[in-house]
Rosetta silent file (secondary structure, phi, psi, omega in degrees, C-alpha in Angstrom):
SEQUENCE: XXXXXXXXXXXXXXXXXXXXXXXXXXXXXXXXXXXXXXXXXXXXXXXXXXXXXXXXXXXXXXXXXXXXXXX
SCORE:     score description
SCORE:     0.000 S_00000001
   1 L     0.000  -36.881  164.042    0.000    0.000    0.000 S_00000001
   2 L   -47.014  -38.571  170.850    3.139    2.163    0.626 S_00000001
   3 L   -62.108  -59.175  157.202    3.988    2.309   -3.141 S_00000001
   4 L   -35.768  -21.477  157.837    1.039    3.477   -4.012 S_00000001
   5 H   -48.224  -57.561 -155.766    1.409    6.841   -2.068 S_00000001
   6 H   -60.607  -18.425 -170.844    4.330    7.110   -4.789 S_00000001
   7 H  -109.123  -27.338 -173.530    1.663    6.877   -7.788 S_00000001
   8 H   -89.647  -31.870  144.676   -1.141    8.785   -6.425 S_00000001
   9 H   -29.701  -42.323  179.239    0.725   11.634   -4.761 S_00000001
  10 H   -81.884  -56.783 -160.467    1.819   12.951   -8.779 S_00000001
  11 H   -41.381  -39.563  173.682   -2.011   12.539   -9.545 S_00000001
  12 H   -77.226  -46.498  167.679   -3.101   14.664   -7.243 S_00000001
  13 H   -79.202  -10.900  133.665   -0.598   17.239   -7.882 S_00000001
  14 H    -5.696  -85.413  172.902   -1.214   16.740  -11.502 S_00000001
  15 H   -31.432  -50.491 -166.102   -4.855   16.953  -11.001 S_00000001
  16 H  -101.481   15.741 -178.872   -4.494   20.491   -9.153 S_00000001
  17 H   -97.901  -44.079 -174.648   -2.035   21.632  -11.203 S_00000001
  18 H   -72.152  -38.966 -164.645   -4.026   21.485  -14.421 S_00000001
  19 L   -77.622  -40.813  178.205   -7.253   22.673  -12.678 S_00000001
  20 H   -58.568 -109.586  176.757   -5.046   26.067  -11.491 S_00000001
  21 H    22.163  -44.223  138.927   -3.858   26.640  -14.687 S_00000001
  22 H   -35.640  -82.357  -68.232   -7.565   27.230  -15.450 S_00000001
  23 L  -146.822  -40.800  176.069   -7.699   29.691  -13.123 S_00000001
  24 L   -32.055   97.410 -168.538   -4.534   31.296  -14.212 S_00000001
  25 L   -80.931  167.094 -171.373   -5.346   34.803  -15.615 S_00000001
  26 L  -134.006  139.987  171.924   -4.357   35.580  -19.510 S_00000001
  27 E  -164.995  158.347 -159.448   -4.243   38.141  -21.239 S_00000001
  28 E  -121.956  136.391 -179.721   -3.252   39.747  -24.823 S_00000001
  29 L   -61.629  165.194  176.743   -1.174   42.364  -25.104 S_00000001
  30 L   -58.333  -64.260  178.084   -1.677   45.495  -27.522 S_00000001
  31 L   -87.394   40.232  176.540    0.133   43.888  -30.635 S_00000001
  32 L    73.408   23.788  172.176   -1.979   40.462  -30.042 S_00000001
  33 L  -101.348  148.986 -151.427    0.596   38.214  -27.926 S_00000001
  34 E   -99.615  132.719  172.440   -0.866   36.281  -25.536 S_00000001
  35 E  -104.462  119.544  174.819    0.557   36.944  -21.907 S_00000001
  36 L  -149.451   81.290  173.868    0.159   33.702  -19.706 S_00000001
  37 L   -59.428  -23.437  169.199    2.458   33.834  -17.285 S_00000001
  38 L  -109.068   61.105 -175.652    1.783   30.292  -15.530 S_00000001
  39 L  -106.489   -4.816  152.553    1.568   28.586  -18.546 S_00000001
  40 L  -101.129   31.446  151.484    4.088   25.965  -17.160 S_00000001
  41 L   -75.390  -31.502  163.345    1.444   24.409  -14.753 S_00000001
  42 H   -27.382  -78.806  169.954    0.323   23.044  -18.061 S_00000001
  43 H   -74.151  -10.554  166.444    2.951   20.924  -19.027 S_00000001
  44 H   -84.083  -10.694  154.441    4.174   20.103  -15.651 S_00000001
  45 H   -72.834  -64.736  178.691    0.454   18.809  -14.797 S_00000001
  46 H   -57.383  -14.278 -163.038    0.413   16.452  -17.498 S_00000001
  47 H  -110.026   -2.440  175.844    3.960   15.225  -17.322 S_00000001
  48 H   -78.930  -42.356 -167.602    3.009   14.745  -13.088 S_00000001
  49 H   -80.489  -70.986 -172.662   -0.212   12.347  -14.364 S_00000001
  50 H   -36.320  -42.083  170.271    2.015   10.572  -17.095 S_00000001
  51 H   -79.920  -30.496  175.343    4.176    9.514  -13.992 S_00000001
  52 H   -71.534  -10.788  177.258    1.588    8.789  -11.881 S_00000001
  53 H  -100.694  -13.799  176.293   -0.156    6.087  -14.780 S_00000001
  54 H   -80.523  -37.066 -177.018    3.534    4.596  -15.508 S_00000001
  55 H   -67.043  -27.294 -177.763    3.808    4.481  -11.701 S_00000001
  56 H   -85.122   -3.918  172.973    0.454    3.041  -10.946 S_00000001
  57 H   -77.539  -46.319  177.365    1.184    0.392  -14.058 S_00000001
  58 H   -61.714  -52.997  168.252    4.467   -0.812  -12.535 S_00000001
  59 H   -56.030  -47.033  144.727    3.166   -0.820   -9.019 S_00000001
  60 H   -31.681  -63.603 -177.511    0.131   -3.102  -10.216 S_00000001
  61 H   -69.165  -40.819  177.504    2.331   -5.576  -12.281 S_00000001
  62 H   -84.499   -6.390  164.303    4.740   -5.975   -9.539 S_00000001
  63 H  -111.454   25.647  160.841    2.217   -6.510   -7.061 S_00000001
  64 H   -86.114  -35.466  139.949    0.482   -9.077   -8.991 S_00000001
  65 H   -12.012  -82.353 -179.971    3.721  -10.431   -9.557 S_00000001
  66 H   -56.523  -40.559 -166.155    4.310  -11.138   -5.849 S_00000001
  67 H   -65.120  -22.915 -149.892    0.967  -12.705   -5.535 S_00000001
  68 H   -88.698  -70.326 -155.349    1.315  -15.404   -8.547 S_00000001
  69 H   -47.714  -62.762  170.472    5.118  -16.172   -6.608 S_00000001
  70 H   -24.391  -41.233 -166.216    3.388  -16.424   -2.880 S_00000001
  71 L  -104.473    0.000    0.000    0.691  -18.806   -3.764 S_00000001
């Protein structure tokens, strides 16, 4: 159950990273450039979720893994 902290822990900061990001104000400048200054919660939410589904994939296989060797 302790490993699983390790996959669910990114997810959540993932999760609230991406929802902020929303939230984030934007705004365009006089010759039409976009100003979005937190515009790296964006990619740093999604690449937090990408580790949390490789982690919860690994964590899964290896503990089914122990179960097949146990019984």
């Amino acid at each position: 159950m302790k490993k699983m902290i390790f996959a669910v822990v990114p997810l959540v900061l993932g999760i609230i990273l991406l929802i902020a990001s929303k939230f984030a104000p934007v705004t365009v400048q006089d010759n039409g450039m976009i100003d979005e200054p937190y515009f790296f919660l964006t990619p740093v939410g999604a690449l937090l979720i990408f580790v949390s589904v490789v982690s919860l994939i690994i964590t899964i296989i290896s503990n089914a893994k122990q179960g097949i060797t146990k019984k």
